[in-house]
Each structure stands twice: as structure tokens, then as C-alpha cells.
C-alpha positions as CSV (number, residue, x, y, z in Angstrom):
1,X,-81.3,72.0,-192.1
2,X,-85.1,72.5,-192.8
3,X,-87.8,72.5,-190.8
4,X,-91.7,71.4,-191.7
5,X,-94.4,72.6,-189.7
6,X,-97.9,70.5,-190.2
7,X,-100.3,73.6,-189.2
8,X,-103.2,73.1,-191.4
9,X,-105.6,71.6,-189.1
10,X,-108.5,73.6,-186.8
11,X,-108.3,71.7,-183.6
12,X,-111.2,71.5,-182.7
13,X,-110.5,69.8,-179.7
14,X,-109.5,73.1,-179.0
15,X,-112.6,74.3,-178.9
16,X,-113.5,77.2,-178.4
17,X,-110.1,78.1,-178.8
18,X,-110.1,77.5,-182.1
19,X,-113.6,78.3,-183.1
20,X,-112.7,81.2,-185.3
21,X,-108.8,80.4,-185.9
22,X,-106.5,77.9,-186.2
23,X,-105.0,76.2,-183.3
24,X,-101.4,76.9,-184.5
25,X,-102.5,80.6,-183.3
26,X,-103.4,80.0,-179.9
27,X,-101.9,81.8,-177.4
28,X,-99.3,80.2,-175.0
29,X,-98.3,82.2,-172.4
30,X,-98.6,85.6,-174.8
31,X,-97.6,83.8,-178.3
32,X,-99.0,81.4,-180.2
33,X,-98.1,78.0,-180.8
34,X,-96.5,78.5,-184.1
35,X,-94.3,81.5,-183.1
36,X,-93.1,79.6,-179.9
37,X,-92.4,76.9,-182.5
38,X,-90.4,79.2,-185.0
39,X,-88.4,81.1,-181.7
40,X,-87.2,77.2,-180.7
41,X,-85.8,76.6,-184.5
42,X,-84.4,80.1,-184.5
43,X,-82.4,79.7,-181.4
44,X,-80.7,76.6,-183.0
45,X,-80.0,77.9,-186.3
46,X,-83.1,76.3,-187.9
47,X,-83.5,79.7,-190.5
48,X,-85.7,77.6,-193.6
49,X,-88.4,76.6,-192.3
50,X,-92.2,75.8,-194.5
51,X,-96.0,75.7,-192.7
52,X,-98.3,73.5,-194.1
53,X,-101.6,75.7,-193.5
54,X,-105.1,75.4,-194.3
55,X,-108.1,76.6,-191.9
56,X,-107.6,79.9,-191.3
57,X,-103.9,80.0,-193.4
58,X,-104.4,83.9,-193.3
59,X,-104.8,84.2,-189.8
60,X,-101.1,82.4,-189.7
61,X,-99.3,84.4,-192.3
62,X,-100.5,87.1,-190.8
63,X,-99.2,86.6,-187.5
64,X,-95.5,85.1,-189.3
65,X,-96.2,88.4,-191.6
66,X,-92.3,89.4,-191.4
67,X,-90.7,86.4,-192.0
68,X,-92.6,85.7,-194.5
69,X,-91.9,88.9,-196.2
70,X,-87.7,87.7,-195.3
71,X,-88.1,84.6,-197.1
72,X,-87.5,82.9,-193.6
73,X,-90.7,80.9,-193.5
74,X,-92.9,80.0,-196.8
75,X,-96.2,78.4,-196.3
76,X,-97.9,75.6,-198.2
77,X,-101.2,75.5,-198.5
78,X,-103.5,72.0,-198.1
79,X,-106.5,72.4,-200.3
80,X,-107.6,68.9,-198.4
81,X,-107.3,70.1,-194.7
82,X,-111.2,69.7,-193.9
83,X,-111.7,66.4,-195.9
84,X,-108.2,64.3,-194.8
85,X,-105.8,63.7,-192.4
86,X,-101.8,64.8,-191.7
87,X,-100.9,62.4,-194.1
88,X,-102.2,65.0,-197.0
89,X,-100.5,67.7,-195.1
90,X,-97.0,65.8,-196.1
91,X,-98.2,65.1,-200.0
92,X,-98.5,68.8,-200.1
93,X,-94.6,69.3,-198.8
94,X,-93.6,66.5,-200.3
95,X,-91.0,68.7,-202.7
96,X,-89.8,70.4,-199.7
97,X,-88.2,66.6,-198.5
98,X,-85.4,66.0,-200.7
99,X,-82.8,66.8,-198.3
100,X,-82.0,66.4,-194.8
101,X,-85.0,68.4,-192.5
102,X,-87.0,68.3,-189.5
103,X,-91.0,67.5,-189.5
104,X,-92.8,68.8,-186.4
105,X,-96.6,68.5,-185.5
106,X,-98.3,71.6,-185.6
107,X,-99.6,71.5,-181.9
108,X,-95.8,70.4,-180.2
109,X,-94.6,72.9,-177.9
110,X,-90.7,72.0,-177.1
111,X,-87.7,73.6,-176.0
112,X,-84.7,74.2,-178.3
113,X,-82.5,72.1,-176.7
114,X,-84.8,68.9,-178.1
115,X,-84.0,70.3,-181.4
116,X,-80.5,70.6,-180.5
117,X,-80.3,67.1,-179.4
118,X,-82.3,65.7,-182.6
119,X,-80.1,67.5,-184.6
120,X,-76.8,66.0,-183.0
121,X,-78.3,62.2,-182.6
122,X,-76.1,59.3,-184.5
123,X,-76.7,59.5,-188.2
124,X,-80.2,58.0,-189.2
125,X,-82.3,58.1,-192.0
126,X,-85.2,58.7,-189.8
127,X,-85.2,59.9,-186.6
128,X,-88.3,59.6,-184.3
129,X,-88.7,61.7,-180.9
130,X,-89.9,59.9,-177.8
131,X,-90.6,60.3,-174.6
132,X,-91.8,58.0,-171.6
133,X,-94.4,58.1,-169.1
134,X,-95.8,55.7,-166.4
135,X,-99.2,55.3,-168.2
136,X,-100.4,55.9,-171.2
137,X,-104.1,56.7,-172.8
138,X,-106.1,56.3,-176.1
139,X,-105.2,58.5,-177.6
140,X,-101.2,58.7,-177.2
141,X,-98.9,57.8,-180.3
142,X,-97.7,54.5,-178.7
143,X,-93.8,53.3,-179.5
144,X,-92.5,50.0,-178.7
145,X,-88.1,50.5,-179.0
146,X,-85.6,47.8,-179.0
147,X,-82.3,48.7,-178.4
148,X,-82.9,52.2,-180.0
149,X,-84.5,51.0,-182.9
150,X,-88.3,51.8,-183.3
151,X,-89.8,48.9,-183.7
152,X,-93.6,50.1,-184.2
153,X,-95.4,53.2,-183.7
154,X,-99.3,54.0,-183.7
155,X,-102.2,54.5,-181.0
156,X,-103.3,51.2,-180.9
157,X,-100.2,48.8,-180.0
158,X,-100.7,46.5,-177.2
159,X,-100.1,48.4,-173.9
160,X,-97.5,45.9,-172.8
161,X,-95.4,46.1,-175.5
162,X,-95.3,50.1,-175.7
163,X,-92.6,51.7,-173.8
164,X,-92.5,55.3,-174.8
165,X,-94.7,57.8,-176.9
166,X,-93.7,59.8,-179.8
167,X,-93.9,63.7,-179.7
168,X,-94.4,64.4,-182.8
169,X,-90.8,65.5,-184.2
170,X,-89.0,63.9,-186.5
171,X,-85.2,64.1,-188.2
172,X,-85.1,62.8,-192.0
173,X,-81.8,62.3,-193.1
174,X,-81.2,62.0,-197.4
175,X,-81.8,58.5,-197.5
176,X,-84.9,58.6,-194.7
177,X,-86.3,61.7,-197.1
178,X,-86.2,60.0,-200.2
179,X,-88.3,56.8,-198.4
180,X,-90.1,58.6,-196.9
181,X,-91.1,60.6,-200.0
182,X,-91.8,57.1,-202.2
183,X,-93.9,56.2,-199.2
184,X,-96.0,59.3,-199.4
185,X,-96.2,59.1,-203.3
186,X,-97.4,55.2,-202.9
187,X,-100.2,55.5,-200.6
188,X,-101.7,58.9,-202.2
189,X,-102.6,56.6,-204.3
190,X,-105.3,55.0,-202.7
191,X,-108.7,55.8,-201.2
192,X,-107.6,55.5,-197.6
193,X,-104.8,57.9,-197.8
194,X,-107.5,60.9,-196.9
195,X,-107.6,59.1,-193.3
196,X,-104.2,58.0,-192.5
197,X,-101.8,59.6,-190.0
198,X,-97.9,59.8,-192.0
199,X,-97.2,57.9,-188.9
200,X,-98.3,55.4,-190.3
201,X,-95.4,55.6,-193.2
202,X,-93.4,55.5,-190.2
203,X,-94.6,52.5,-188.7
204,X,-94.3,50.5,-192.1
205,X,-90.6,52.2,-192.7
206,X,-89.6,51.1,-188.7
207,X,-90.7,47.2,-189.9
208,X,-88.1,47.5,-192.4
209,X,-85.3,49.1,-190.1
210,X,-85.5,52.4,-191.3
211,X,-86.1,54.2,-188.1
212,X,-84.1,55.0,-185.0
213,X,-85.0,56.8,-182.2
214,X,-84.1,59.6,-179.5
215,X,-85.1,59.8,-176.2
216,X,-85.9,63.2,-174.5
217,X,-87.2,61.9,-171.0
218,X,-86.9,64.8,-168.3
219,X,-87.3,67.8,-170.9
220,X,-90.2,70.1,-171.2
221,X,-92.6,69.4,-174.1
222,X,-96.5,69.5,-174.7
223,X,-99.1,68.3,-177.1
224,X,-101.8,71.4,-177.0
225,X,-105.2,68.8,-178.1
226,X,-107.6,70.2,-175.4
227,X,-107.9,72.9,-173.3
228,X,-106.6,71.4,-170.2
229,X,-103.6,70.5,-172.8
230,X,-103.4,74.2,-173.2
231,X,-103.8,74.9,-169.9
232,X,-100.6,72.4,-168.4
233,X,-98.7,74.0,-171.2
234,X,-98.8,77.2,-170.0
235,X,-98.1,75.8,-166.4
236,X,-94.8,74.0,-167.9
237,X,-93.9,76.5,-169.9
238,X,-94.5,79.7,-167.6
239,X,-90.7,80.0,-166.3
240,X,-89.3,80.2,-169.8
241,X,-90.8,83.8,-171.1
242,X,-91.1,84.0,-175.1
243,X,-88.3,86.1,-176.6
244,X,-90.6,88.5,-178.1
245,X,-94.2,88.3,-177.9
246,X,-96.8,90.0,-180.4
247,X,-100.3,90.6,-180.8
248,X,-102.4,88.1,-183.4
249,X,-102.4,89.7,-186.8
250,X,-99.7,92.2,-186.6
251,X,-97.5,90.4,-188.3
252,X,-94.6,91.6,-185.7
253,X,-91.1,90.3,-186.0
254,X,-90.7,87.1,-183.1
């Protein structure tokens, strides 16, 4: 199994977190969003795993330094991070999707048994994370599920139709990567690619039936957008201590 990190963005929401490095780096608790991702896939067995970077990519392979050096982790560099949205980000990895692997947002803090879980769903060719809440806002990615099945995902569904949100983690199975993958090599073909979320792929692939769904309702998991993000992160995430932390830029083994 693979895992695909989407890291390429600033953040700056994050601000000013992020005013001088990517918000992958940030700090959680001691270590920085990307390490804290990389420890969860570890722990399951997750050992190939590729960063999609951009703003500040030095600042990251800096910090993944060793397992870079180990072949654990390559990075993929977006040329378009400043001018488009995720959507690019997947173009860029696009070869990396020809088997069964795992996309993840670059700003989703989770614990490893969510992996574990996604990894042990029913078979799928996609596989879309949610989770439920008694409200949600703007600027959540919305889900409305039938029966398991997602039926559409995006930020602006009608509120009461939605009944779940996605987290922003992903299974593809071989028949989900190679859709997924057409999709991707479809719409980079027109102007409005630069601005589109890849959930939007998703949300055209669910119309068809493509797309199931796994529920993670009562685990620990965070979106870091804001600085009160970052902030009830570290507040949900202070009982479970980083295996190893290090400090930015020395490139020390997780």
C-alpha cells in the first residue's frame, strides 16, 4: 500500500504560522504536521509513501531528511502550487496511482487506527473518509451517504441533505486508481482545472457509483486551517505524545 500526501500548499490561513514555511511543518504538540502524518502510516505498515510539495518544499525534505535519504518517502514537486488548486497537486502524482494507495490532505491530523480501519473497509474502488457532526459550516467538505454509498461530496450541498463531512483521506483501490487517473487526465485539460478541488473528481465518480464510504465517528482527527484549528489540535491530540519528536530542519529520523 501507498500513501500520497498533498503538502504543497502555504496555508495561509495559517497565518502567521505559515508566513515563512509551509503549513505541513507546523508544529503540533512538538512535530509537525507531516511527521505526525508519516509516524500514523508507519505504525500501520504504510512504508511507500510520496509528498506532493511546493512552497517551501525544502523546508519539508529537510525536516523528512532521513527517509528521504532511505527511499521511504519521495517528494513530488508542484511547479503550479501558487497559481492552482489540489487538483494540480494530483496531476503531478498522477504516475504514483496505478495501484491500490491512500491520498491524504496535507493539513489531516489522524490517528493510525483510521488508517487501520480504511485499510480493512469492504473492497471499493474508492473509499471516502467521513465523519459526522451536529452542525456544519461554510467551509466543511459536505457528504450526503445513502446506505454507505457517497452520493455527493462538496462545500456547497444543501444543508438538509448533508449528513456527514469528509476528512480528507481517501482508499483507491486498482479499478478506483485507474478512474480516478482518466478523471484527472480529462479535466487538466481545461481552463478551470487550476481552481478545482480533486473532490470534485470525486463528486462526479460518486454520481456514477464509484464511491463508497467509511465512517470514523468517535475517533480523534483534525483539519489544522486556522490557528484556533491548530490550537484544538493540540488540545485533542495532547494525551497521545509523538513517538519521536525533532527539531525543524534537522532532518532527524521520526
Amino acid at each position: 500500500m501507498k500513501a500520497v500526501i498533498l503538502s504543497a500548499g502555504q496555508g495561509k490561513r495559517l497565518l502567521p504560522h505559515t508566513a515563512d514555511k509551509p503549513k505541513c511543518t507546523v508544529p503540533v504538540n512538538g512535530l509537525s504536521i507531516v511527521e505526525w502524518q508519516v509516524q500514523e502510516l508507519l505504525e500501520v505498515g504504510i512504508d511507500s509513501i510520496r509528498i506532493i510539495v511546493g512552497f517551501g518544499a525544502d523546508k519539508v525534505e529537510a525536516l523528512l531528511a532521513n527517509h528521504i535519504a532511505s527511499g521511504l518517502i519521495r517528494t513530488l514537486y508542484n511547479p503550479f502550487y501558487a497559481l492552482a488548486d489540489n487538483l494540480m497537486s494530483c496531476w503531478v502524482a498522477r504516475q504514483e496511482m496505478t495501484e491500490d494507495f491512500v491520498l491524504i490532505n496535507g493539513d489531516t491530523l489522524f490517528e493510525s487506527s483510521i488508517i487501520e480501519g480504511l485499510l480493512a473497509a469492504p473492497p471499493s474502488p474508492i473509499t471516502l473518509v467521513t465523519d459526522k457532526k451536529t452542525q456544519y459550516d461554510a467551509d466543511d467538505m459536505k457528504v450526503i451517504v445513502q446506505n454507505g454509498q457517497l452520493v455527493r461530496v462538496g462545500k456547497t450541498l444543501p444543508l438538509h441533505l448533508v449528513n456527514g463531512e469528509s476528512i480528507g483521506m481517501m482508499r483507491f483501490q486498482r479499478t478506483g486508481a485507474q478512474l480516478f487517473r482518466a478523471a484527472i487526465d480529462s479535466r487538466i485539460r481545461k481552463p478551470e482545472a487550476l481552481k478545482q478541488w480533486y473532490l470534485s473528481l470525486i463528486d462526479e465518480l460518486a454520481q456514477q457509483g464509484h464511491v463508497s464510504t467509511y465512517s470514523i465517528q468517535g475517533s480523534a482527527w483534525a483539519e489544522v486551517d486556522s490557528p484556533s484549528d491548530l490550537t484544538q489540535a493540540e488540545s485533542l491530540f495532547k494525551e497521545r505524545k509523538p513517538m519521536h519528536s525533532s527539531p525543524a530542519g534537522t532532518g532527524n529520523p521520526l
